[in-house]
Z-matrix of the N, CA and C atoms (Angstrom, degrees):
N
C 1 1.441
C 2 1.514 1 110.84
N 3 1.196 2 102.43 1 168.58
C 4 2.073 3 106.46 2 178.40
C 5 1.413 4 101.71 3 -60.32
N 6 1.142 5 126.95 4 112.99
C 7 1.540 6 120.89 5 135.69
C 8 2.028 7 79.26 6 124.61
N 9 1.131 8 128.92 7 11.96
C 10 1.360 9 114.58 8 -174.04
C 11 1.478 10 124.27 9 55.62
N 12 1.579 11 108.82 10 36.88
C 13 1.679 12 120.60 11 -160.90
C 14 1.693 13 97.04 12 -93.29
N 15 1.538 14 111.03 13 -55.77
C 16 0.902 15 123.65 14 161.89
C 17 2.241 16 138.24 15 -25.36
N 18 1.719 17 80.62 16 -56.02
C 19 1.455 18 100.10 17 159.42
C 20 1.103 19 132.88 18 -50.97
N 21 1.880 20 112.05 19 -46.36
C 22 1.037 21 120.50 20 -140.47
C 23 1.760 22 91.59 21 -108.12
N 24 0.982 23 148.65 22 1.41
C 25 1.366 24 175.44 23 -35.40
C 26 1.724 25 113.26 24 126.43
N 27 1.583 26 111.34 25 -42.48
C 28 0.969 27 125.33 26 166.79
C 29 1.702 28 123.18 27 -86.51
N 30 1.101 29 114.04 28 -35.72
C 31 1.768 30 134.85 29 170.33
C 32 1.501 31 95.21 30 -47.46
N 33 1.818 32 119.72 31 -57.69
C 34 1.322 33 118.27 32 -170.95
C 35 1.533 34 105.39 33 -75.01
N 36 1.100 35 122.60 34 -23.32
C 37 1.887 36 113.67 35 -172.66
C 38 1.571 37 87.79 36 -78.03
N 39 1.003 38 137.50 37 -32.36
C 40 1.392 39 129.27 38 -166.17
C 41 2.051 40 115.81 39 -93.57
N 42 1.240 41 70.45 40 -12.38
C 43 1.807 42 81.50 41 -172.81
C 44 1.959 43 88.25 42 -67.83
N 45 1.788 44 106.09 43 137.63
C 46 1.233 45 129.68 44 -157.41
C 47 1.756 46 95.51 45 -100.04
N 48 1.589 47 117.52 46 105.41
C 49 1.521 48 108.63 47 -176.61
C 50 1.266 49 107.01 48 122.52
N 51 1.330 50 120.97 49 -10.93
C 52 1.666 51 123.04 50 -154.42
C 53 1.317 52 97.07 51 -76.70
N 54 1.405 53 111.14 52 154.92
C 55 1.626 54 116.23 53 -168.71
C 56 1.906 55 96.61 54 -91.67
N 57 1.628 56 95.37 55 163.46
C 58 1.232 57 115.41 56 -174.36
C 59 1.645 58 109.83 57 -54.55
N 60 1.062 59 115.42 58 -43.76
C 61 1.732 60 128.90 59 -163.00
C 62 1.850 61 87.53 60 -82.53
N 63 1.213 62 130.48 61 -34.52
C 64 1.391 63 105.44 62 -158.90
C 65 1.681 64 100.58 63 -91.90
N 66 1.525 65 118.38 64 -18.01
C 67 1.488 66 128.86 65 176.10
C 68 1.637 67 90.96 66 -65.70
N 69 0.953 68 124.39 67 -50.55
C 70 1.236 69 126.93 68 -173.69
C 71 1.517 70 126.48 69 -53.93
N 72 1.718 71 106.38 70 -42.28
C 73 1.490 72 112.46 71 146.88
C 74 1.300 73 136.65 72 -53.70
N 75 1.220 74 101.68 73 -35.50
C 76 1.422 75 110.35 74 -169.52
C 77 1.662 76 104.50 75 -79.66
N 78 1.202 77 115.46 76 -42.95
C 79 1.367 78 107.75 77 174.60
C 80 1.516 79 126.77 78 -65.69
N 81 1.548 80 109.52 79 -21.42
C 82 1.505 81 113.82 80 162.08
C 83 1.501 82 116.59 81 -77.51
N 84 1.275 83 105.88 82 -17.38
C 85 1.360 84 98.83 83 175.80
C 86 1.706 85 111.99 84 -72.42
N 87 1.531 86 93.45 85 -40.54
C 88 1.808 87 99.86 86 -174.20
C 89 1.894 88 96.99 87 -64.51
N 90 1.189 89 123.57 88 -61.27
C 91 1.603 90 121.84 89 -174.85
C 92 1.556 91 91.82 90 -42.59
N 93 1.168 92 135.82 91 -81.74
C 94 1.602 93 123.35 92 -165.45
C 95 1.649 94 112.30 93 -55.89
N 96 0.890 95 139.86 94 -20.05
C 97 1.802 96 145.61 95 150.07
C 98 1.666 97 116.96 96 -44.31
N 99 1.348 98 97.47 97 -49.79
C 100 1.804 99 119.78 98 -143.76
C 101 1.989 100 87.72 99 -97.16
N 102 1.285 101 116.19 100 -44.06
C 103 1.550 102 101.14 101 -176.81
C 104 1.201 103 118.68 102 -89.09
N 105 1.604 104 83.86 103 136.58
C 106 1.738 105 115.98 104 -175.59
C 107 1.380 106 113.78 105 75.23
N 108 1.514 107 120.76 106 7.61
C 109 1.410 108 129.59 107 -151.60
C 110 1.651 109 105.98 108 -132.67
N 111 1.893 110 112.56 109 71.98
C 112 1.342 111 123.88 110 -178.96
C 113 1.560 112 110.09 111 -58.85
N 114 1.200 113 134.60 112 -17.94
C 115 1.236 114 132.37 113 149.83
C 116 1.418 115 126.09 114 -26.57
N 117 1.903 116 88.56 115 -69.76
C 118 1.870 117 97.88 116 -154.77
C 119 1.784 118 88.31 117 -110.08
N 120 1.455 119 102.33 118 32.20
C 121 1.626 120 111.81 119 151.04
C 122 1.557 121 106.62 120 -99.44
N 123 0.957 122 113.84 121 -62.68
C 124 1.835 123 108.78 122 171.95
C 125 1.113 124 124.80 123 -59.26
N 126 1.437 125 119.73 124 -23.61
C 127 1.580 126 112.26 125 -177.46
C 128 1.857 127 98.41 126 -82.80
N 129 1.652 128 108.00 127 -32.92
C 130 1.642 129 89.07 128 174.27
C 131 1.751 130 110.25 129 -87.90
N 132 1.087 131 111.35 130 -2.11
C 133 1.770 132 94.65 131 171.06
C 134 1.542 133 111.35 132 -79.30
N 135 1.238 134 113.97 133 -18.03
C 136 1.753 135 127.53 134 -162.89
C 137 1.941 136 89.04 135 -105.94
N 138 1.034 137 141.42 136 -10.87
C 139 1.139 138 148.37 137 178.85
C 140 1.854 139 97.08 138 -85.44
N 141 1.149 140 107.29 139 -45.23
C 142 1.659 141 120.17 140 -172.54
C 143 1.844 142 101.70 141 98.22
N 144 1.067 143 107.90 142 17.84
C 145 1.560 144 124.48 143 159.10
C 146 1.883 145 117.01 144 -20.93
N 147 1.551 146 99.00 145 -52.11
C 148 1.224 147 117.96 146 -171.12
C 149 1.722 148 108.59 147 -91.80
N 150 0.982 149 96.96 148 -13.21
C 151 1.892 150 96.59 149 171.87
C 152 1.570 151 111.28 150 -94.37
N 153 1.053 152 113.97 151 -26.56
C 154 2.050 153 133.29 152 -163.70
C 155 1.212 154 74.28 153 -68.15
N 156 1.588 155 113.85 154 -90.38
C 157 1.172 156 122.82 155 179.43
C 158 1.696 157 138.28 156 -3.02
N 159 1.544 158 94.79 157 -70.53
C 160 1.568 159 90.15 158 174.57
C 161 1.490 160 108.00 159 -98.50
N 162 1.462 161 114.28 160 48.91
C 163 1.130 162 121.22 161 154.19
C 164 1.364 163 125.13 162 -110.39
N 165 1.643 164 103.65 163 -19.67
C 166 1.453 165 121.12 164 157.69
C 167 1.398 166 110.14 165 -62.92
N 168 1.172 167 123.95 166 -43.87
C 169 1.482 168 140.49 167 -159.16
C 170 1.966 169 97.94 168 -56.67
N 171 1.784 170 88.75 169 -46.76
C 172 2.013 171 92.40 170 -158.33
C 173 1.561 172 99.99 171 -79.43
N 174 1.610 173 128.49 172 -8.75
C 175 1.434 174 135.21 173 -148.76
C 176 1.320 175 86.72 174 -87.88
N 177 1.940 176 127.02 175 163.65
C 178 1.661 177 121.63 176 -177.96
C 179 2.122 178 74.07 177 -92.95
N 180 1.522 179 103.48 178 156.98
C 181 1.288 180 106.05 179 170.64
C 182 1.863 181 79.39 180 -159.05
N 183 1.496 182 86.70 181 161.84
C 184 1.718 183 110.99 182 179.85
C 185 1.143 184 121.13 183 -77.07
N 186 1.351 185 112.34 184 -25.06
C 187 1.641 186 107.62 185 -172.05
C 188 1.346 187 111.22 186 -126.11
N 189 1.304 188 98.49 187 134.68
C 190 1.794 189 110.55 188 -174.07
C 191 1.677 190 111.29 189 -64.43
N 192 1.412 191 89.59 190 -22.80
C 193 1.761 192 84.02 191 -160.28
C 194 1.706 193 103.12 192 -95.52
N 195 1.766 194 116.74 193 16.09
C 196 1.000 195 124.25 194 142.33
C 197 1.584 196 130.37 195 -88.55
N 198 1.201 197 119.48 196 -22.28
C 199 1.474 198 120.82 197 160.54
C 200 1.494 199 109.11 198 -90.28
N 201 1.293 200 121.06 199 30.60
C 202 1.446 201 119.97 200 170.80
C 203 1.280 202 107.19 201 -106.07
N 204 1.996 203 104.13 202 -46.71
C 205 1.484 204 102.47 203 168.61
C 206 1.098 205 128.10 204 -69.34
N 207 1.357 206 129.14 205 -32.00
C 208 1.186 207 142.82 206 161.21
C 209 1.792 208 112.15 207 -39.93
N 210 0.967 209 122.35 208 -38.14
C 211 1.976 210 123.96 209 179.06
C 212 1.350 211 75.35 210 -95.02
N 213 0.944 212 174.64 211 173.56
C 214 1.547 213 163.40 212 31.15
C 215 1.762 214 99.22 213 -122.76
N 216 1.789 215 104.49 214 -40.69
C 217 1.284 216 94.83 215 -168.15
C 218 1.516 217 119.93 216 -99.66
N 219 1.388 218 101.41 217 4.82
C 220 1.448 219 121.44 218 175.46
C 221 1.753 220 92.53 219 -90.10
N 222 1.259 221 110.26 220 -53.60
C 223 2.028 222 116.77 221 167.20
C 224 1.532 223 109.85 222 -30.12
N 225 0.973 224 100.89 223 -23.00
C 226 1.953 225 97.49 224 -156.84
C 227 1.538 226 90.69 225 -99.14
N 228 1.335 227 116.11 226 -60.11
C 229 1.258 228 126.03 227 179.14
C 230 1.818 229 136.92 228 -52.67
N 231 1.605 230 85.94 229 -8.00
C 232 1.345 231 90.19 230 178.03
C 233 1.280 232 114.11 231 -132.47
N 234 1.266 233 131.28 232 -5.25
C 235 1.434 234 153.53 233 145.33
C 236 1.280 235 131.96 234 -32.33
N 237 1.483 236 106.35 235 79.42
C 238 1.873 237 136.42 236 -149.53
C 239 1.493 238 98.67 237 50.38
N 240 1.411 239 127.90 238 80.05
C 241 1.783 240 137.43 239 156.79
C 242 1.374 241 100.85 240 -142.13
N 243 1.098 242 125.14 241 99.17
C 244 1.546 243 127.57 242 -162.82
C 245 1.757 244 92.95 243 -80.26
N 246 1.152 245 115.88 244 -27.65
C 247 1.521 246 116.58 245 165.61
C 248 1.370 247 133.46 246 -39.78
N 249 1.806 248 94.82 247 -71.07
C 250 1.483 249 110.91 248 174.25
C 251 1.798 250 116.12 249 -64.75
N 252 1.618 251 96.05 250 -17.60
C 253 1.872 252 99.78 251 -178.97
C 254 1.941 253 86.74 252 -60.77
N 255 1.157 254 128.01 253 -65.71
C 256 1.425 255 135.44 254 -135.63
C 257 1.284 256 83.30 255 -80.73
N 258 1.496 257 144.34 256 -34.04
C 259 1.750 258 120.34 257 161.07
C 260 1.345 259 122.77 258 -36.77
N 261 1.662 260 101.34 259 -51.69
C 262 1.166 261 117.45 260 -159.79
C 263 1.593 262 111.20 261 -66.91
N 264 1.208 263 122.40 262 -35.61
C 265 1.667 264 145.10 263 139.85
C 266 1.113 265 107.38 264 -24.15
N 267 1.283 266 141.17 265 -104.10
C 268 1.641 267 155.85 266 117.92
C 269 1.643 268 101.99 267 34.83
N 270 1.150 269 120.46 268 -40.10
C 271 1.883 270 120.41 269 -177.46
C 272 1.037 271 113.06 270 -127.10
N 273 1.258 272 115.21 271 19.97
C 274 2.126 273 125.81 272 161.98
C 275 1.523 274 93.53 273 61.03
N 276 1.501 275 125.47 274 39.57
C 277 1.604 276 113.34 275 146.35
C 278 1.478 277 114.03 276 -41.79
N 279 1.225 278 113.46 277 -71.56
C 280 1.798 279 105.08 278 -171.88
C 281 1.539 280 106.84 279 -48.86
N 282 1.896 281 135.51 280 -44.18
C 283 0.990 282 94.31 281 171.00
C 284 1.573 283 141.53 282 -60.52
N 285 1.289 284 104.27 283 -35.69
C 286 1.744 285 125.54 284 -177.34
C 287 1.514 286 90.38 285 -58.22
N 288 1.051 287 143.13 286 -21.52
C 289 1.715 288 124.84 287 -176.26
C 290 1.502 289 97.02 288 -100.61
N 291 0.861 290 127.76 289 -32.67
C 292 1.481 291 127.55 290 -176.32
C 293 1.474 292 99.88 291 -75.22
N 294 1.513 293 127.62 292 -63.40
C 295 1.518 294 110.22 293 -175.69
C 296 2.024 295 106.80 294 -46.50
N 297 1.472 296 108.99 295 -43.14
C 298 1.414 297 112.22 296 -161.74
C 299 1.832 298 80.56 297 -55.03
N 300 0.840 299 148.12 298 -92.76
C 301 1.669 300 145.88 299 -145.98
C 302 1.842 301 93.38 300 -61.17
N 303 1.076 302 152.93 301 28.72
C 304 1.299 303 155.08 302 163.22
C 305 1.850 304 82.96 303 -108.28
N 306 0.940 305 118.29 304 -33.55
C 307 2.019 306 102.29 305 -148.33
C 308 1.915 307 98.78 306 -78.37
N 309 0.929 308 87.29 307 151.73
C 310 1.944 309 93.70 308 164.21
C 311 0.631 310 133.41 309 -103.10
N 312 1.270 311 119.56 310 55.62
C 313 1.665 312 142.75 311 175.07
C 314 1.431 313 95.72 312 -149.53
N 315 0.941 314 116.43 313 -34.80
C 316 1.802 315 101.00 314 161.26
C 317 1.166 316 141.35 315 -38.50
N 318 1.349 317 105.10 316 -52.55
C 319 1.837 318 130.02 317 156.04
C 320 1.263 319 101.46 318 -70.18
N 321 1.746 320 108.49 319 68.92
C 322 1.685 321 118.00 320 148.39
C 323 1.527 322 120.41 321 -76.30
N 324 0.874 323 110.88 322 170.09
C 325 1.817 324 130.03 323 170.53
C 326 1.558 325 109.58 324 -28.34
N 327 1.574 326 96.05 325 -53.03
C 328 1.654 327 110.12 326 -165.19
C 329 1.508 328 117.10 327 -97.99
N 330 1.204 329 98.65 328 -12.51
C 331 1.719 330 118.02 329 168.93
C 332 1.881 331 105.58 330 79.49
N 333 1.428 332 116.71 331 15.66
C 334 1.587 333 135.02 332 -152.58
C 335 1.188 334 84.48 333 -69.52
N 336 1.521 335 142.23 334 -79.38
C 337 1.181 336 155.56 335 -164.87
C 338 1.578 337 108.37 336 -35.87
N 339 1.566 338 112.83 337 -44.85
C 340 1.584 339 115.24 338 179.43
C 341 0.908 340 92.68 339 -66.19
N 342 1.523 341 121.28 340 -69.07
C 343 2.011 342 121.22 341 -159.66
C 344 1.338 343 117.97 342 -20.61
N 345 1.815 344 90.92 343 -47.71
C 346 1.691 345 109.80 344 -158.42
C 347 1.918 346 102.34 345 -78.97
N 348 1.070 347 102.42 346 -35.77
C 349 1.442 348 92.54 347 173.27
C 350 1.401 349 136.86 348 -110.04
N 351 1.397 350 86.00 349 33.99
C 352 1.834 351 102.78 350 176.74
C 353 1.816 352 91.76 351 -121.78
N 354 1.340 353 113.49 352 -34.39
C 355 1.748 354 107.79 353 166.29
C 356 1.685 355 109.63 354 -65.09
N 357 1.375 356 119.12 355 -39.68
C 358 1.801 357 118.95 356 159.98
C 359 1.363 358 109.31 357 -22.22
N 360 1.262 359 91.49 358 -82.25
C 361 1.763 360 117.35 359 -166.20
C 362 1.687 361 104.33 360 -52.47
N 363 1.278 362 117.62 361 -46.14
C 364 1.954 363 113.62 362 -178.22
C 365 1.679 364 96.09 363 -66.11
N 366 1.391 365 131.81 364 -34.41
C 367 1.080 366 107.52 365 -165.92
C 368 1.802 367 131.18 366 -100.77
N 369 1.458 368 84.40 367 9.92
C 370 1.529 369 126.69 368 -177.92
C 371 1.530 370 98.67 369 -79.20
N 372 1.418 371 107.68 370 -67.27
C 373 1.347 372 107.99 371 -153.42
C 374 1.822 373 104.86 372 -110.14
C-alpha cells in the first residue's frame, strides 16, 4: 500500500503472541485501508493480509468484538477481488466463518457476530 501502511498492519496480524486489543486495531486499521480502496485490497491480499487474518479468525481469543473485526476485515478484502476470494479459499475462510456461526456465543443479544459472519461467507464465495 502507499506509505507501507498496509504492510506494516500486516507484520502486527502476523506477529506470534499479539494481544487481543492490538489484533483488534490492526484489523480496523486494515477495514478503513481496504474499503472502496482496490489498491490497498491487492497490496493486502499480496501481503497475505487475507490468510493472517483468518488465522486470527480460527485462534480461541476473548473478545467477540475481535472476531467481528476480523469477518469484517476479511469482508472488505474480498469484496469483488476474485484474488483475495481464492486466499480466502486457500486459508479455510469459509470454514472459520462457518465454525464462528456453529459457536454459542455467536447467538448474542444483537445477533452482530452472525451478521458479521454470514457477510464473511457472501463475500467469500
Amino acid at each position: 500500500g502507499r506509505g507501507g501502511g498496509v504492510e506494516a498492519v500486516i507484520a502486527v496480524l502476523k506477529r506470534v503472541g499479539a494481544a487481543d486489543n492490538l489484533l483488534e486495531k490492526a484489523c480496523w486499521a486494515l477495514i478503513n485501508m481496504t474499503a472502496g480502496d482496490a489498491d490497498n485490497q491487492r497490496a493486502a491480499g499480496h501481503g497475505g493480509a487475507v490468510e493472517a487474518v483468518i488465522a486470527v479468525l480460527r485462534r480461541k481469543h476473548e473478545a467477540d468484538s475481535l472476531l467481528e473485526k476480523a469477518c469484517l476485515t476479511v469482508s472488505n478484502m474480498t469484496a469483488g477481488d476474485a484474488e483475495n476470494q481464492k486466499a480466502a479459499g486457500r486459508g479455510d475462510g469459509v470454514e472459520a466463518a462457518t465454525a464462528m456461526l456453529r459457536k454459542e456465543h455467536a447467538a448474542s443479544a444483537d445477533g452482530c457476530m452472525l451478521e458479521k459472519a454470514c457477510l464473511l461467507l457472501a463475500n467469500m464465495l
